[in-house]
C-alpha positions as CSV (number, residue, x, y, z in Angstrom):
1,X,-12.4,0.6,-12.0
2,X,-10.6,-1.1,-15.2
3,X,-7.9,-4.0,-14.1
4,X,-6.4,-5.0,-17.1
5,X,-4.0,-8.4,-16.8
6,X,-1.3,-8.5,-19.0
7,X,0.0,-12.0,-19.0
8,X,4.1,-11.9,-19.7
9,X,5.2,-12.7,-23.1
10,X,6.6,-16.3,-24.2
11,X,10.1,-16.9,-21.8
12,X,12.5,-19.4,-22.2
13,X,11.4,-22.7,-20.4
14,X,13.8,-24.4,-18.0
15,X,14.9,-28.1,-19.0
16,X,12.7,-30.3,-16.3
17,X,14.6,-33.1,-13.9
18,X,13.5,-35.9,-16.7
19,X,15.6,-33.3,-18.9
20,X,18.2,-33.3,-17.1
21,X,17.2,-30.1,-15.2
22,X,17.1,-28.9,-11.7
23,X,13.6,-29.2,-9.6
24,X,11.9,-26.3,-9.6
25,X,14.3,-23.3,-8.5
26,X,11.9,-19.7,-7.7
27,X,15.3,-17.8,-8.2
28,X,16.0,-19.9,-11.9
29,X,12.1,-19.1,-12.8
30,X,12.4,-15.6,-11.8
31,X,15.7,-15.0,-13.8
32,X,13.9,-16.5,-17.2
33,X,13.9,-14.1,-19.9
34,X,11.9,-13.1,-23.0
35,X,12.5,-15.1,-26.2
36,X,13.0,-13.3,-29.2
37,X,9.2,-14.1,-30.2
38,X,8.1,-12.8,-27.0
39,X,10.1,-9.1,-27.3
40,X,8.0,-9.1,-30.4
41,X,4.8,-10.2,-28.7
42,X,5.3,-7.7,-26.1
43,X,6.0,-4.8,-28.7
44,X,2.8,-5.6,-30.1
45,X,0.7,-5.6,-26.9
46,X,2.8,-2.8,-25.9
47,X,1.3,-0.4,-28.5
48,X,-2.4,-1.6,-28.6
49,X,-2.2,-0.8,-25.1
50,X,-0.6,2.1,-24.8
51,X,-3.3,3.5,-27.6
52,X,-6.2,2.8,-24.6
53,X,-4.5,3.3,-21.3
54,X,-4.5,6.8,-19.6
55,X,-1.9,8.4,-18.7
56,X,-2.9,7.8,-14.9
57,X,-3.0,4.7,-15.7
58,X,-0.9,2.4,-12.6
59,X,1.7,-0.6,-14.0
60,X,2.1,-3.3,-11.5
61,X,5.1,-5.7,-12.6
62,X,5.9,-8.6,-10.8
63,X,9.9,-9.2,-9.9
64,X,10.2,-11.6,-12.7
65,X,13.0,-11.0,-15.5
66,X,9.9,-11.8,-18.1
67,X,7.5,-9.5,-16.5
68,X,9.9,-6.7,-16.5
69,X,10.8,-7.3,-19.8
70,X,7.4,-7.7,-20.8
71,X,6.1,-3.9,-19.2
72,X,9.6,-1.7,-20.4
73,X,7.8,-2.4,-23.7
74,X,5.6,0.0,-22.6
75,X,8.2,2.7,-22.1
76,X,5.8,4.1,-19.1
77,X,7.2,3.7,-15.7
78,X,5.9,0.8,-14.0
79,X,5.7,-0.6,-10.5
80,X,8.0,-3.6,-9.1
81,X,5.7,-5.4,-6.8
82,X,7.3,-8.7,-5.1
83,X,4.1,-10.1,-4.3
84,X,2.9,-10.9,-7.8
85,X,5.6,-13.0,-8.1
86,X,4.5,-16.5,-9.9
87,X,3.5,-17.7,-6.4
88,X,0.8,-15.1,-6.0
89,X,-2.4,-15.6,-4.8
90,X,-5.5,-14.0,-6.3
91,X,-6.6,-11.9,-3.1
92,X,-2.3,-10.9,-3.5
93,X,-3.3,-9.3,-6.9
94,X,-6.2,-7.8,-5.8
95,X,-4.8,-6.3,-3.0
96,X,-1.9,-4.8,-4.9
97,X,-4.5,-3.2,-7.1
98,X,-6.6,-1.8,-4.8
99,X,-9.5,-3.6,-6.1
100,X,-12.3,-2.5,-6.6
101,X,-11.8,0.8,-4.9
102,X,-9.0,2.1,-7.1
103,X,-10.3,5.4,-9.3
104,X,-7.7,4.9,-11.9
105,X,-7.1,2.2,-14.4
106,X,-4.9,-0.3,-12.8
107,X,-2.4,-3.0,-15.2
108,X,-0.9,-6.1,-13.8
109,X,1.8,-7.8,-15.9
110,X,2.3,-10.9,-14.0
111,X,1.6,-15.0,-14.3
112,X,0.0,-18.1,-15.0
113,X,-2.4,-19.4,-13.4
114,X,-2.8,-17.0,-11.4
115,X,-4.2,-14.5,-13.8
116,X,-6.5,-17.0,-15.2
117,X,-7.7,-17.5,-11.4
118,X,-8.1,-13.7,-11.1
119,X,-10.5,-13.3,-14.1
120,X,-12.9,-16.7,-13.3
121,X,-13.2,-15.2,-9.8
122,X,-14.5,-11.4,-11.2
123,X,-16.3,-12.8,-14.0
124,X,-17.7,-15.7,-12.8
125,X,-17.4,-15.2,-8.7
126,X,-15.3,-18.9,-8.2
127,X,-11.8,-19.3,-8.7
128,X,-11.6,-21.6,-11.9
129,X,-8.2,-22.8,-14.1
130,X,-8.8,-19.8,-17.2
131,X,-6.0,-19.7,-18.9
132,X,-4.6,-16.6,-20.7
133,X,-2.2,-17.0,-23.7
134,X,1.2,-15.9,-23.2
135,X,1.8,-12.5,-24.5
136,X,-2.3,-11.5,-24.2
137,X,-4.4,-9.3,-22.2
138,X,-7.7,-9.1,-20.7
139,X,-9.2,-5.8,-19.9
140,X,-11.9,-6.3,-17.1
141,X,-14.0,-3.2,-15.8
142,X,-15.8,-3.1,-12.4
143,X,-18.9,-1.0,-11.7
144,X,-21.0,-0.6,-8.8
145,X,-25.2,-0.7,-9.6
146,X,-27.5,-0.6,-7.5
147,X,-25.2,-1.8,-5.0
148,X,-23.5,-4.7,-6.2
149,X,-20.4,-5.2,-8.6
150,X,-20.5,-6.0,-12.1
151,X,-17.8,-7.3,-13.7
152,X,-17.6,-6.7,-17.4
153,X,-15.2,-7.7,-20.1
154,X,-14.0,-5.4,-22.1
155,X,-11.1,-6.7,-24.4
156,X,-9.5,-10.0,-24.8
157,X,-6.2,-9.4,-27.2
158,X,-3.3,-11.7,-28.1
159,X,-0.3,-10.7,-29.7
């Protein structure tokens, strides 16, 4: 099974409380949107991907404003899933995506760190702090041999 993360392109940051700002608000981080640089940062990943993904291919979005406008660059239809909000866990994304018993190719566009969390704990079996840039993605591919899964990385892009 592929599982391809696609982090969401760079979003407007909210001013924090020694800004001025509000504490943290879910429904104010949900409503950020893209920045200009990140419609372009999307449009970029947008097409390297859609030159490798199938057709069969599922796109998982979570509910956030940036995620969604992150995956309509795309132009395939895509999947709202409110668990992959930024509070997600990493068993959440892997339970959205069927992992590893999914046959086709399976996308998240979603968050930080949980993304990060997500790859350390396929590649290197612990949940550890990876980080993935804002805009990139990390194509990850699961096999079974000889009865146990391997993880391999495929692709590491940034826009």
């Amino acid at each position: 099974m592929d599982l391809i993360l696609w982090r969401h392109a760079q979003a407007i940051t909210l001013p924090t409380v020694e800004e001025g700002g509000a504490p943290h608000d879910l429904a104010a981080d949900l409503a950020r949107p893209l920045t200009p640089k990140g419609e372009r940062q999307a449009e970029r990943m947008a097409a390297w991907l859609n030159q490798r993904l199938s057709a069969g291919a599922r796109v998982l979005v979570s509910p956030a404003v940036r995620t969604q406008q992150t995956a309509r660059a795309l132009g395939r239809d895509f999947r709202t899933v409110p668990s992959l909000d930024p509070r997600a866990t990493v068993d959440d994304l892997l339970a959205a995506a069927r992992w590893p018993q999914a046959r086709d190719p399976v996308l998240i566009v979603g968050h930080q760190p949980v993304l990060g969390l997500l790859a350390a704990r396929l590649m290197a079996g612990q949940d550890q702090p990876w980080s993935l840039r804002k805009g990139a993605v990390w194509w990850l591919r699961g096999r079974e041999r000889d009865g146990t899964l391997q993880v391999t990385l495929l692709a590491v892009e940034s826009p």
